[in-house]
C-alpha positions in Angstrom: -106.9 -36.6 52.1 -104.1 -39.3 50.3 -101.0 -37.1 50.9 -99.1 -40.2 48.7 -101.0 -43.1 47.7 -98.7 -46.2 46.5 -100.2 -48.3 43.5 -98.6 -52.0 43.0 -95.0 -51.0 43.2 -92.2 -53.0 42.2 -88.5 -52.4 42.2 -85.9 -55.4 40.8 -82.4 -54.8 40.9 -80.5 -56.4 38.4 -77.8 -59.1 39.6 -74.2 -58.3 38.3 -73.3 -61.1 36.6 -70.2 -61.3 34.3 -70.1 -60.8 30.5 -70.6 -64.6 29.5 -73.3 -65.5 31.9 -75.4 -61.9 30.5 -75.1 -63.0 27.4 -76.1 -66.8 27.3 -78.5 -67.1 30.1 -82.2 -67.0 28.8 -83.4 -65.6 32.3 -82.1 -62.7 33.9 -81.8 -63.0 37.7 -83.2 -59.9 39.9 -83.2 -59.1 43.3 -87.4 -58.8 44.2 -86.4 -55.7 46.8 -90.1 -53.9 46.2 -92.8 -57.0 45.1 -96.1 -55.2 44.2 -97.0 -53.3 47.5 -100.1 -50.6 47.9 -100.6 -48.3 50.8 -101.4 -44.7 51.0 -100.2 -42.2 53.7 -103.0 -39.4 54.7 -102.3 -35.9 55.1 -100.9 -35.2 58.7 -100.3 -38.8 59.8 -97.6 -41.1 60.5 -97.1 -44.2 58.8 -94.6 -47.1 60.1 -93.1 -49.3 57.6 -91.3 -52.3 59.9 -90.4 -55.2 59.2 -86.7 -57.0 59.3 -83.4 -56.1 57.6 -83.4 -56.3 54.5 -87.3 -56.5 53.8 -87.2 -53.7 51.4 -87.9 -50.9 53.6 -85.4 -48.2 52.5 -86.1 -49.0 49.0 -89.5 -48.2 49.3 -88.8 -44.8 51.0 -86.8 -44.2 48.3 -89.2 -44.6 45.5 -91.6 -42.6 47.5 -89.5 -39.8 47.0 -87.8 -40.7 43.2 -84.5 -41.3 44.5 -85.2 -44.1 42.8 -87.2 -45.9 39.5 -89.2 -48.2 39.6 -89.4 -51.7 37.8 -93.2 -50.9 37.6 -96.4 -49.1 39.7 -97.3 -45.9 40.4 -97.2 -43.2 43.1 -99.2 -40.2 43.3 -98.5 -37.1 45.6 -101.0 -34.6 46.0 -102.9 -36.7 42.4 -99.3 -36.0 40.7 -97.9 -39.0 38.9 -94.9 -39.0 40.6 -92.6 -41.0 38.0 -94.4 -39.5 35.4 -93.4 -36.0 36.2 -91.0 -34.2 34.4 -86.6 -33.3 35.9 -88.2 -29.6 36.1 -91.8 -30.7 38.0 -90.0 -33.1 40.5 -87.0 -29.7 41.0 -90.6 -27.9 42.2 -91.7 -30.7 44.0 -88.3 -32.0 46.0 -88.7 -28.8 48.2 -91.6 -30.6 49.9 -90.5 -33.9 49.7 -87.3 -34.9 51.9 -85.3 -37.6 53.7 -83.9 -38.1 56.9 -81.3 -40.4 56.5 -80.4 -43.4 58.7 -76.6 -42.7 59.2 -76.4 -39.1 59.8 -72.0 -39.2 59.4 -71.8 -41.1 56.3 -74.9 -38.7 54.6 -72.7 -35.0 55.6 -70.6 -33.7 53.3 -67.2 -33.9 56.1 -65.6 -30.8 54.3 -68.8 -28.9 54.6 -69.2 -27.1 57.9 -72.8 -27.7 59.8 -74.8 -24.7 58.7 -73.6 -25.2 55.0 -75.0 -28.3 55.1 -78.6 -27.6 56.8 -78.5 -24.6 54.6 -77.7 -25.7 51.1 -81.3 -27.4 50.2 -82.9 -23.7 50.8 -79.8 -22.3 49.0 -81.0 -24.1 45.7 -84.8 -23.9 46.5 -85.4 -20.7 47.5 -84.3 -17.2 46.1 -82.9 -15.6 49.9 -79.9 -13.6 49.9 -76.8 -15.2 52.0 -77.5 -13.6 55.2 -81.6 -14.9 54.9 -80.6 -17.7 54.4 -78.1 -18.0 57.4 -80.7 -16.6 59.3 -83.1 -18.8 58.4 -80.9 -21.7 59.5 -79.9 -20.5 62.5 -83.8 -20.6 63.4 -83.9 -24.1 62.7 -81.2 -25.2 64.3 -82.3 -23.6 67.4 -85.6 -25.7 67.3 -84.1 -28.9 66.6 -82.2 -28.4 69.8 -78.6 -27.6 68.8 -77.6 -24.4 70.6 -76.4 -22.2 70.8 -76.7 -22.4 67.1 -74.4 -19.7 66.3 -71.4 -21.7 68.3 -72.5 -24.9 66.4 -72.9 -23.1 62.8 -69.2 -23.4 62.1 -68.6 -26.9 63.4 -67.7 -29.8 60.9 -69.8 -33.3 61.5 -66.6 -35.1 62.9 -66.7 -32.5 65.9 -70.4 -33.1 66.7 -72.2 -36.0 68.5 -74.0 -38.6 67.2 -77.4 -37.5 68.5 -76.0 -33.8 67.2 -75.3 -34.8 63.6 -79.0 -36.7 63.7 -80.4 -33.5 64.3 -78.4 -31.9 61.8 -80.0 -34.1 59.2 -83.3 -33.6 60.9 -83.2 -29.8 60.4 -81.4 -30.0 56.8 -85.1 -32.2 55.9 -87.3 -29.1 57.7 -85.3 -26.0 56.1 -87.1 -26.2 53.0 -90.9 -26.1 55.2 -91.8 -30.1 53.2 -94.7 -31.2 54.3 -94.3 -35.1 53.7 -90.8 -36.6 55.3 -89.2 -39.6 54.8 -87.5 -40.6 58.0 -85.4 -43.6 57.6 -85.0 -45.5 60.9 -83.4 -41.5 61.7 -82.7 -43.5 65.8 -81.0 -46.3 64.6 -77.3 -44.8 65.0 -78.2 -43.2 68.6 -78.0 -44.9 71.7 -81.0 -45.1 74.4 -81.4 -41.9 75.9 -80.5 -39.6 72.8 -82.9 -41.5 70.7 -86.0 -41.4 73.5 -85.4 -37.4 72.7 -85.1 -37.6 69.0 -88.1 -39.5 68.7 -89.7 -36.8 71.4 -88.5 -33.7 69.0 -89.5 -35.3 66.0 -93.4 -35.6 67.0 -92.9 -31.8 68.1 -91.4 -30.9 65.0 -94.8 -32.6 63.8 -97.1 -30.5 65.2 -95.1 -27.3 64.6 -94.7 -27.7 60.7 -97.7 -30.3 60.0 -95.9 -33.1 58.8 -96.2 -36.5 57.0 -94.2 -39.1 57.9 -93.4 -42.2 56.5 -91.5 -43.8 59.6 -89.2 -46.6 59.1 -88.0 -48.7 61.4 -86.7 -52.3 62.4 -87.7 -51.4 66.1 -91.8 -51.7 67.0 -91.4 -50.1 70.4 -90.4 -47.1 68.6 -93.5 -47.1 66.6 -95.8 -46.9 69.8 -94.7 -43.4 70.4 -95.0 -41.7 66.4 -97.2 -43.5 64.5 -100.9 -43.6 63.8 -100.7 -46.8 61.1 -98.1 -49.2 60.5 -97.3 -51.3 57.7 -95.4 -55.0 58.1 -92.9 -55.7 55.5 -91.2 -58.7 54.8 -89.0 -59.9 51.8 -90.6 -57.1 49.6 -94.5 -57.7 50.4 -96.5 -55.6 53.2 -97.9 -58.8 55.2 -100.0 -56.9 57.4 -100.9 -52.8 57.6 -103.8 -51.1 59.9 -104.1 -48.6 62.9 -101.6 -48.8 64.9 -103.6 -49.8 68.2 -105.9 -52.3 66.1 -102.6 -54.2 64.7 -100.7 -54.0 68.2 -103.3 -55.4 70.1 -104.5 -57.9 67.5 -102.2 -58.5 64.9 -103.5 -61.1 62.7 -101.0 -62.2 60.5 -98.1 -65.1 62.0 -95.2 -62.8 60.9 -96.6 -59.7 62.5 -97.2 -61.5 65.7 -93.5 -63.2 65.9 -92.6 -59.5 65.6 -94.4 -58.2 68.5 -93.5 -61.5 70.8 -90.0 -60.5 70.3 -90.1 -57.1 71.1 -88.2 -56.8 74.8 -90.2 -56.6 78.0 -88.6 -55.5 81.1 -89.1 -58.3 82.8 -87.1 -60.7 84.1 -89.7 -63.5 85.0 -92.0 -62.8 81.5 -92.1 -65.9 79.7 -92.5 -65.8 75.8 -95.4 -67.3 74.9 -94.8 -67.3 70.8 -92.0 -69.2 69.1 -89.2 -67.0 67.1 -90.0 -68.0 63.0 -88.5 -71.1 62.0 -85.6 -71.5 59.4 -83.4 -68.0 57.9 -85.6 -65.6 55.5 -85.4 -67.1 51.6 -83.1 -65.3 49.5 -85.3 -62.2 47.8 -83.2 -63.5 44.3 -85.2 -66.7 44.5 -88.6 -66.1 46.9 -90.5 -69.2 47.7 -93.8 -69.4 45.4 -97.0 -67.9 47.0 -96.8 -65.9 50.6 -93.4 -65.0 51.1 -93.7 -66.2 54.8 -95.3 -69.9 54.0 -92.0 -71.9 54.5 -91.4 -70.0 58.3 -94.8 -70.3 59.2 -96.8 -73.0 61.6 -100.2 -72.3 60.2 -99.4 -72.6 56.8 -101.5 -74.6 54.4 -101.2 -76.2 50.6 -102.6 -73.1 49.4 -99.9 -70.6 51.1 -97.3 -72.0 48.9 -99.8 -72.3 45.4 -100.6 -68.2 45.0 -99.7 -65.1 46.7 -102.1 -63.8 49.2 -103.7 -60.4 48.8 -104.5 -58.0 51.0 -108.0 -58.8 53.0 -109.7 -56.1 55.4 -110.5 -57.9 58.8 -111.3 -54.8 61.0 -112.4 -51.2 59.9 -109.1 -49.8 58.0 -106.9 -53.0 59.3 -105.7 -54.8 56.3 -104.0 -58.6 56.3 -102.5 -60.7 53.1 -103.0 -64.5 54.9 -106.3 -66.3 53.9 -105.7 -68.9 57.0 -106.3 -66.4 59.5 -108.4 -63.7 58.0 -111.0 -66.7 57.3 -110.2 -67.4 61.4 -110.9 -63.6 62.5 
């Protein structure tokens, strides 16, 4: 079952320009953040969206949950037409739809202390008395790790942790019971060790309250532990998206497997055998014509830069936009 199923979705942000230049130039300049991308997340499974900074990853989690609008597409949870649904159908709907967010101290409210803040969302979408509801998040808190939660409760985020604010965040998502999470690279501000047990809680937490997740990250390694499928993302497209073993072990596409050569290996006498992309990623105001990835890449042919690749299947459920080496496979 399609828990969210993403139809051509496009998001352009509007360059702020000054009065004279809006008003005399023909062509309005846009930043392509989101370029017409399609995927679809299944009940119960993990979806990684990588890809570099900047690729449009964030804004995509976004629009899955109608933080933001979009320029144009579609998304449907459950068969709803997200952006077509009404302030009071998406109030219903936001109690199983949330967001983990990638800096944990910047998205805490600093004069609101720690159980406030993992307790407001159930506040608003639920009708529990005060004590209930304290109850309630004192549960959570307890499985997310932070004990003794009744020490913690009272604490402002400037006296926790980093690795004890990210699981603030984590069980302000979960107090509500969602079943579909958008979990925005929710290791990124966390060193080593603390994020090796965040990422260990989080497929727990999984299990516990059957979850979706839409997992994003800069960091492949991270994806070998969580996720079942992963998407590649770069300068607004999805360049490659499949099972996460078929894709690791034979990524098609030239972008996805500069990714993979550059992930670290622990070893000091492993030689690289790929070359790291040539050039600096094109500006997403003005995107080269065609693939996004043509002018980087050393398979690239006339037709790369002439029209823009769609997505091809070249193994059962493993997806790739690059005619070159889909034709090769």
């Amino acid at each position: 079952m399609k828990l969210l199923d993403v139809k051509n979705l496009k998001k352009y942000f509007p360059l702020d320009t000054g009065l004279f230049a809006y008003l005399f130039t023909k062509e309005k300049r846009v930043v392509r953040a989101v370029d017409d991308i399609s995927f679809f997340i299944r009940k119960g499974e993990v979806l990684g969206l990588a890809g570099e900074s900047g690729c449009g990853k964030t804004t995509t989690g976004r629009l899955a949950l109608r933080l933001l609008d979009p320029t144009s597409g579609q998304i449907l949870y459950r068969g709803q037409p997200l952006f077509e649904s009404s302030p009071e159908e998406m109030r219903k709907m936001r109690k199983n739809m949330q967001i983990i967010f990638q800096d944990p101290f910047a998205s805490l409210n600093p004069r609101m202390r720690i159980g406030e803040s993992i307790g407001h969302p159930l506040a608003i979408h639920s009708n529990q008395r005060t004590s209930e509801v304290r109850d309630h998040t004192l549960e959570i808190m307890e499985k997310v790790g932070m004990s003794p939660a009744s020490f913690l409760y009272d604490k402002y985020p400037h006296q926790l942790s980093g690795g004890q604010r990210q699981r603030v965040v984590i069980a302000r998502a979960l107090i509500t019971n969602p079943d579909f999470v958008v979990a925005d690279e929710p290791i990124a501000m966390a060193d080593v060790s603390v994020s090796a047990m965040i990422l260990e809680l989080m497929v727990k937490l999984k299990e516990e309250f059957d979850l979706t997740y839409l997992f994003i990250t800069h960091d492949l390694a991270t994806c070998k532990y969580i996720c079942d499928r992963i998407a590649i993302m770069y300068l607004g497209k999805i360049m490659e998206i499949g099972p996460l073993e078929s894709v690791f072990k034979h990524p098609v596409h030239p972008y996805t497997v500069s990714l993979l050569a550059a992930v670290p290996v622990p070893d000091p006498k492993f030689k690289r055998m790929h070359a790291i992309p040539k050039g600096e990623i094109p500006s997403a105001i003005d995107p080269p014509s065609g693939c996004r990835f043509h002018p980087r890449c050393d398979v690239a042919v006339a037709e790369c830069s002439e029209s823009v690749p769609g997505l091809v299947e070249v193994d059962p459920d493993h997806w790739v936009a690059c005619p070159v080496m889909a034709n090769k496979g």
